[in-house]
C-alpha positions, 0 to 999 in steps of 0.5 A: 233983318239985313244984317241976316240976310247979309250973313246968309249971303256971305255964308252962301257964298263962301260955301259956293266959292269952296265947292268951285274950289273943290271941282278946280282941284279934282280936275286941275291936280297938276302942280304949278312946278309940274306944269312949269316943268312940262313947259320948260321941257316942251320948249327947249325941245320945240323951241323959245317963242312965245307962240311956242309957250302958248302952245306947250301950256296949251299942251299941259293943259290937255294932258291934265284934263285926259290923265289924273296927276298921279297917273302922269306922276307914275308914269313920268317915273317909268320913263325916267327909270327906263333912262336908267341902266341895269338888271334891276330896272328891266322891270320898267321896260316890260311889266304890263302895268308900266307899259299901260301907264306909258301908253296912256301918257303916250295917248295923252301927250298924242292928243294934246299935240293935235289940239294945240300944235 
């Protein structure tokens, strides 16, 4: 009779611990390395400090809980190819749906600099 009882426990704990995971995943799509990128840029342009580590992971943080991975991703991608010069790009510079994913990182970023700077 323990021994079932100790099955169930164990079964329905795992079953918790896969939901947890689950709900982690959905709302932390961010990959370390993305992070870790963000981080690295927010740094070299604010500067090296530990208070100034803090505050771009605090940044990241409330960008990817305002904006999927793969909107950030997107438009992540529009701004890299606006850097980018020539006829084949101009597209990057002013189609309405990169213009809306800029503005939604724009916002993002907005946000996570009054929270966290």
């Amino acid at each position: 009779m323990i021994a079932r009882w100790t099955l169930a426990a164990t079964l329905l704990g795992a079953a918790g611990m896969a939901a947890a995971q689950d709900v982690a995943e959905e709302y932390n799509d961010y990959p370390t390395e993305a992070r870790a990128d963000y981080v690295f840029a927010c740094m070299a342009a604010n500067g090296q400090g530990r208070d100034v580590m803090r505050r771009c992971s605090c940044s990241i943080d409330e960008i990817a809980a305002l904006l999927p991975y793969e909107k950030y991703l997107q438009a992540e991608t529009v701004l890299s190819m606006r850097r980018a010069g020539g006829e084949r790009m101009a597209y990057f510079k002013s189609a309405p749906s990169a213009e809306n994913l800029v503005a939604d990182l724009r916002r993002a970023q907005a946000e996570a600099e009054m929270i966290c700077f």
